[in-house]
MMTF fields as JSON, N, C-alpha, C and O atoms, coordinates in Angstrom:
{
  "mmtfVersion": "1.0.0",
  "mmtfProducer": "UNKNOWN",
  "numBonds": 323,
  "numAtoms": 324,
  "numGroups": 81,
  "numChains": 1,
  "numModels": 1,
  "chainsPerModel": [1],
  "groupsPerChain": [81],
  "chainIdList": ["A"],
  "bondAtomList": [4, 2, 8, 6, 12, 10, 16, 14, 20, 18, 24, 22, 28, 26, 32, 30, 36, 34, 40, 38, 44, 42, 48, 46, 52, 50, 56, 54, 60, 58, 64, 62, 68, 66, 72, 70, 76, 74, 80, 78, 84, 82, 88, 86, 92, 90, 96, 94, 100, 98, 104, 102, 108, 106, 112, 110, 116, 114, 120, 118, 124, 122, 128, 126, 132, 130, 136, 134, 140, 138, 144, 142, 148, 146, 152, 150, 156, 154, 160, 158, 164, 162, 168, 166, 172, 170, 176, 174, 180, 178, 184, 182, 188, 186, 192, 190, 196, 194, 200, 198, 204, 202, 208, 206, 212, 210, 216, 214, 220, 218, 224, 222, 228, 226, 232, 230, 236, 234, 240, 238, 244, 242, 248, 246, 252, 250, 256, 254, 260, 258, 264, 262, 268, 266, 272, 270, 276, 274, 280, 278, 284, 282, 288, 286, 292, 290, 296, 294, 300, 298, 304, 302, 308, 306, 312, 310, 316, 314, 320, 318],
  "bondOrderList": [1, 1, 1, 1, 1, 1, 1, 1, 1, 1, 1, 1, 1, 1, 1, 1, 1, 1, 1, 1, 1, 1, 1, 1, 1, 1, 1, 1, 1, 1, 1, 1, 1, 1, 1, 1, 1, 1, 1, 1, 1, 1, 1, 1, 1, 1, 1, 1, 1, 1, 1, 1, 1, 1, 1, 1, 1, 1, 1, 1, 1, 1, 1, 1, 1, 1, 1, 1, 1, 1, 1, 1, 1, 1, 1, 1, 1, 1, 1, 1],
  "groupList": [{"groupName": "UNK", "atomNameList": ["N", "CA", "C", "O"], "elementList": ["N", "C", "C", "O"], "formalChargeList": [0, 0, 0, 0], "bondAtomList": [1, 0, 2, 1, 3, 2], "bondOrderList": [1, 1, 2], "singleLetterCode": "X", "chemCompType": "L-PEPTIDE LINKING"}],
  "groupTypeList": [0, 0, 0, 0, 0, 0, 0, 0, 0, 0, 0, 0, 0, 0, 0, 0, 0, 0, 0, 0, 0, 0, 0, 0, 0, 0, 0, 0, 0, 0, 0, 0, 0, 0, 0, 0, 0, 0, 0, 0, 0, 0, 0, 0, 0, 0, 0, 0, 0, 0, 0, 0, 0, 0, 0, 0, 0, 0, 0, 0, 0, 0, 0, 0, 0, 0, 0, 0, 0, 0, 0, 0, 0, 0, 0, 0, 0, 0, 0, 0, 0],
  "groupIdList": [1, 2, 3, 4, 5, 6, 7, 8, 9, 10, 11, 12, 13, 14, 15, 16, 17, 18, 19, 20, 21, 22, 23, 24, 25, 26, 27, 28, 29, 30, 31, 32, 33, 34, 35, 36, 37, 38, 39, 40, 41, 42, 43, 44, 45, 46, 47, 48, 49, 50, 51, 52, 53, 54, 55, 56, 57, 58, 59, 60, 61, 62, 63, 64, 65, 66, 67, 68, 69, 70, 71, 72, 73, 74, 75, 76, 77, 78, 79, 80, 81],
  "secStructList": [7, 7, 6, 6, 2, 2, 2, 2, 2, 2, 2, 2, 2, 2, 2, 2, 2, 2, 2, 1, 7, 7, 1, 7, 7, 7, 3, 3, 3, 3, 3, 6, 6, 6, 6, 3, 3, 3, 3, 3, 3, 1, 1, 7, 7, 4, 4, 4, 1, 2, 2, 2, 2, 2, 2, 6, 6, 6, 7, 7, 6, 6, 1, 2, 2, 2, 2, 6, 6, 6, 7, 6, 6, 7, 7, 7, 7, 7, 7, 7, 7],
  "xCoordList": [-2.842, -1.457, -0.724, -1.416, 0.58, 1.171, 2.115, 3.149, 1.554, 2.639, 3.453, 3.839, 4.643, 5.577, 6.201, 7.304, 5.032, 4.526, 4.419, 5.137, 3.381, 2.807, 4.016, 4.131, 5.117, 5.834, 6.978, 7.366, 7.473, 8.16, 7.812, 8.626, 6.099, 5.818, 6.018, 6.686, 5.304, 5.371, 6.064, 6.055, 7.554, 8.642, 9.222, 9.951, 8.699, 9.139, 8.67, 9.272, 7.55, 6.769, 7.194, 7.257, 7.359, 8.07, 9.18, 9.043, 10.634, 11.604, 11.384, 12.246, 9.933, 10.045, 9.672, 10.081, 8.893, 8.454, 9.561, 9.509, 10.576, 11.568, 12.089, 12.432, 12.605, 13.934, 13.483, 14.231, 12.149, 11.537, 11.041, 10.195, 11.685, 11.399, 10.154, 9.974, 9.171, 7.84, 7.08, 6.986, 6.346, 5.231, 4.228, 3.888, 3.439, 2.384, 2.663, 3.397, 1.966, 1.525, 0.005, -0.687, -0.206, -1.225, -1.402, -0.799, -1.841, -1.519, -2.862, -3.802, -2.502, -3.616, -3.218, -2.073, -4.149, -3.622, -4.61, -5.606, -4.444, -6.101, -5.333, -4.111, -6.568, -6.346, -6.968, -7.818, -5.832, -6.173, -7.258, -8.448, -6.802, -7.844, -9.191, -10.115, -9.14, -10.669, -11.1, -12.259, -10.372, -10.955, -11.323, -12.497, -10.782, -10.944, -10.061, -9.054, -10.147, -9.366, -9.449, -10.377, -8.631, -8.469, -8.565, -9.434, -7.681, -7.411, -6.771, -5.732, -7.6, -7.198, -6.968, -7.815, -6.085, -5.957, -4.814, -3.686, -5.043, -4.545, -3.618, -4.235, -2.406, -1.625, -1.49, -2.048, -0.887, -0.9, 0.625, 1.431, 1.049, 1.67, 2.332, 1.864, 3.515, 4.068, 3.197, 2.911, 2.629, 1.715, 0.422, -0.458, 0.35, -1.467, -1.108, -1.849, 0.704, 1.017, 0.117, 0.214, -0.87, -1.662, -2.786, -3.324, -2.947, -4.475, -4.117, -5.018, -2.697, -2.134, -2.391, -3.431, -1.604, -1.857, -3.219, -3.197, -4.358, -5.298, -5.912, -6.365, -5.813, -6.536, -5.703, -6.259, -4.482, -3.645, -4.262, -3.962, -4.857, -5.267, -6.17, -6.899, -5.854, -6.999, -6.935, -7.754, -5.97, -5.647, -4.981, -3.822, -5.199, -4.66, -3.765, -4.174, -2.538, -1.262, -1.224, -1.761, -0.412, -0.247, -0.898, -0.568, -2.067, -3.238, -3.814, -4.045, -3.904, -3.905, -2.676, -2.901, -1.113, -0.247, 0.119, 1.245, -0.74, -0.65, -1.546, -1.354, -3.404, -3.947, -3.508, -3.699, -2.922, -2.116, -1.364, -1.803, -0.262, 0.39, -0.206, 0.266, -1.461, -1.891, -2.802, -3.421, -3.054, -3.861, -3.132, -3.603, -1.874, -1.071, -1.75, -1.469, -3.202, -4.121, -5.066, -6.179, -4.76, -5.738, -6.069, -5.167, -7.221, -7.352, -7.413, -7.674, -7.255, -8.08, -8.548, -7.915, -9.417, -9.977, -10.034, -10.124, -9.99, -10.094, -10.275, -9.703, -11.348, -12.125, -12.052, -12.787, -11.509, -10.971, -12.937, -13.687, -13.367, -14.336, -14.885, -15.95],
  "yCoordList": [-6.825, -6.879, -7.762, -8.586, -7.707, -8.175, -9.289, -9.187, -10.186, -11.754, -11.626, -12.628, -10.672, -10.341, -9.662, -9.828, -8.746, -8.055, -9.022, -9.032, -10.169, -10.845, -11.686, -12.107, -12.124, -13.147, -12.639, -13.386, -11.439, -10.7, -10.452, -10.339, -10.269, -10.061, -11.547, -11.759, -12.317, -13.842, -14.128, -14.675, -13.942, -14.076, -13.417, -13.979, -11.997, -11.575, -12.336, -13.322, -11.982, -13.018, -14.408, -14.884, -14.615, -16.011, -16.065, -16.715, -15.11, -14.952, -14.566, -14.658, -13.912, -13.152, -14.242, -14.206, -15.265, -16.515, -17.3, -18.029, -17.081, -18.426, -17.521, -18.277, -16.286, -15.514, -15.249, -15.682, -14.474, -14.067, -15.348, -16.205, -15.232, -16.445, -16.041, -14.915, -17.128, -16.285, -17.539, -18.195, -17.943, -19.148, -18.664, -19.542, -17.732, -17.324, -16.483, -15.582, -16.618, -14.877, -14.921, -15.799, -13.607, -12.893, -12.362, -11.289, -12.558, -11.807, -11.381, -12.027, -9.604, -9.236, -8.657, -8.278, -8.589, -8.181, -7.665, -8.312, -5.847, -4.92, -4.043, -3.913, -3.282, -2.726, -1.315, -1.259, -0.205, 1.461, 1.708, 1.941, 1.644, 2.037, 1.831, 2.554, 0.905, -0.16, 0.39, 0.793, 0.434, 0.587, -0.692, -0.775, -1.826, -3.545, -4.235, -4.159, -5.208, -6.456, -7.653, -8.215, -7.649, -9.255, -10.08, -10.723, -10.877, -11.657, -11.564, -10.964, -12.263, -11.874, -13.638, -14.5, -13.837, -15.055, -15.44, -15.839, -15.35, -16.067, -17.1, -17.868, -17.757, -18.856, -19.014, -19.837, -18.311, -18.086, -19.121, -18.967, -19.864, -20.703, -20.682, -20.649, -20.712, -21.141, -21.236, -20.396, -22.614, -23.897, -23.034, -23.473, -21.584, -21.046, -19.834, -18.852, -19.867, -18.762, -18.723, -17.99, -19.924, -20.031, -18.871, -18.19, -18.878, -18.289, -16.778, -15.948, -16.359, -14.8, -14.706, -14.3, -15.015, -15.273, -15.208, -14.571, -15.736, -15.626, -14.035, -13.183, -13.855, -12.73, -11.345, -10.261, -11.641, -10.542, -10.68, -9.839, -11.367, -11.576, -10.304, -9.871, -9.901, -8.97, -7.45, -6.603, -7.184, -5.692, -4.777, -5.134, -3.605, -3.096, -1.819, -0.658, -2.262, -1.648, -0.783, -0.934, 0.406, 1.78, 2.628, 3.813, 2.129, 3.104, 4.402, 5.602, 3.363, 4.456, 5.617, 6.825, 4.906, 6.037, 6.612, 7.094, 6.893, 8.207, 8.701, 9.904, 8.088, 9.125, 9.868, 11.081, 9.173, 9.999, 10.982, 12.039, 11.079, 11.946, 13.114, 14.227, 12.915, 14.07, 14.703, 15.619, 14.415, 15.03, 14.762, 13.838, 15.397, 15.617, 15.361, 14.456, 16.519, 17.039, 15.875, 16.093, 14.381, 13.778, 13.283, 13.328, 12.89, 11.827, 10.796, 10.762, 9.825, 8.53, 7.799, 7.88, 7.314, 6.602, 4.857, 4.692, 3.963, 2.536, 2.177, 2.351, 1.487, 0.285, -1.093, -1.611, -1.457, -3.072, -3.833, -3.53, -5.044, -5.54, -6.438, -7.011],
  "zCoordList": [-21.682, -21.306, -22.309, -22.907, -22.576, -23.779, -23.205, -22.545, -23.581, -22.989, -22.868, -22.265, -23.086, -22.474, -21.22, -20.699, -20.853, -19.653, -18.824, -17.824, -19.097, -17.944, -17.796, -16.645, -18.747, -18.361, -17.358, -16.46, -17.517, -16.471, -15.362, -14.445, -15.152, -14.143, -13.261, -12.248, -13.941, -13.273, -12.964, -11.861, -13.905, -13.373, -12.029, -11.212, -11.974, -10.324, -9.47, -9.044, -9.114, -8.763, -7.964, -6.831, -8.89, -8.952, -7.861, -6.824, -8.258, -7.652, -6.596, -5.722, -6.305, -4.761, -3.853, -2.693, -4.287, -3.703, -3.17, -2.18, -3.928, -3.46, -2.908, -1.999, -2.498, -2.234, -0.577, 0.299, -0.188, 0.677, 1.805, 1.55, 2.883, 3.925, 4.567, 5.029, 4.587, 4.762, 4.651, 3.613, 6.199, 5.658, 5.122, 4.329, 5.022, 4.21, 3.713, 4.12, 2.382, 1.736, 1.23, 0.717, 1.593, 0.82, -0.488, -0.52, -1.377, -2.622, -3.306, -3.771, -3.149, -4.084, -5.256, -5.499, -5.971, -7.258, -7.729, -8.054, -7.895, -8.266, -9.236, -9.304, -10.209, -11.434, -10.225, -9.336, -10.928, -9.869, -11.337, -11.13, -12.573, -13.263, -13.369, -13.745, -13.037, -13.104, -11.648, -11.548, -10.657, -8.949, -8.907, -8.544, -9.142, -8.753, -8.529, -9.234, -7.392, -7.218, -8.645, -9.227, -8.724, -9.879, -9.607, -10.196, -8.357, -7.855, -6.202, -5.926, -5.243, -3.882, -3.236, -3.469, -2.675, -2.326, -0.863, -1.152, 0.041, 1.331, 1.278, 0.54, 1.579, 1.578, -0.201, -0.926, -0.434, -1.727, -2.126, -1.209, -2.97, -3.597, -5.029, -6.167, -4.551, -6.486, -7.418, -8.27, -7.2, -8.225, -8.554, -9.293, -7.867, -8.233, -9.011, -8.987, -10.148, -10.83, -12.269, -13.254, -11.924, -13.423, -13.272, -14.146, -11.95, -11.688, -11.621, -11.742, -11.41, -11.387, -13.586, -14.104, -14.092, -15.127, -15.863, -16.916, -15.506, -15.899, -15.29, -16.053, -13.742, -13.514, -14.51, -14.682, -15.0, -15.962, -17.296, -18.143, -17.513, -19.075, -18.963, -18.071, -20.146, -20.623, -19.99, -20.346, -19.086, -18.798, -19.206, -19.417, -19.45, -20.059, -19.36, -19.313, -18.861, -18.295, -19.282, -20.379, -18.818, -19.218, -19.569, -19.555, -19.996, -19.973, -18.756, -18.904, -17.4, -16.266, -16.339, -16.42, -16.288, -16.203, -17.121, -16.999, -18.702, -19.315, -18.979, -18.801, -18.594, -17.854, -16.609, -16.523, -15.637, -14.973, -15.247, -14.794, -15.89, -16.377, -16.99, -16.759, -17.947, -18.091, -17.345, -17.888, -16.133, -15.242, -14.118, -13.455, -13.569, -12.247, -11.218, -10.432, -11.057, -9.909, -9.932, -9.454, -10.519, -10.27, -8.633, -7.795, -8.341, -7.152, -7.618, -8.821, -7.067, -7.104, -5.566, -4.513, -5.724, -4.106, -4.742, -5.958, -4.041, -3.991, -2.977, -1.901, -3.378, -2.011, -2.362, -3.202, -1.968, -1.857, -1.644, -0.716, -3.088, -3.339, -2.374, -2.601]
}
């Protein structure tokens, strides 16, 4: 993923944290290409946007949705790890 990707994302992220009234969150965060969780975490917090960050390192976004695109009739199944 290209540090620019991840910094936008973080940045939502981010904004949805402060905007959304909500004592907990859950936050998962899984690759459909891979069929894996990255990162799964309960009472999830501002201060743990390092550890979203790290589970983004190294993925590679857009790859699934041109395979998608060229195969319409695809399936996919996911089972949460």
């Amino acid at each position: 993923m290209r540090a620019s990707d991840r910094v936008i994302l973080l940045g939502l992220l981010s904004s949805l944290l402060e905007r959304v009234p909500t004592r907990s969150v859950r936050l998962v965060i899984f690759n459909l290409d891979q069929q894996k969780i990255l990162l799964r975490q309960d009472a999830f917090a501002p201060n743990a946007l390092g550890r979203v960050a790290q589970a983004l390192n190294g993925t590679e976004l857009g790859l699934w949705i041109t395979t998608c695109c060229r195969t319409p009739t695809a399936t996919w199944v996911f089972s949460p790890a």
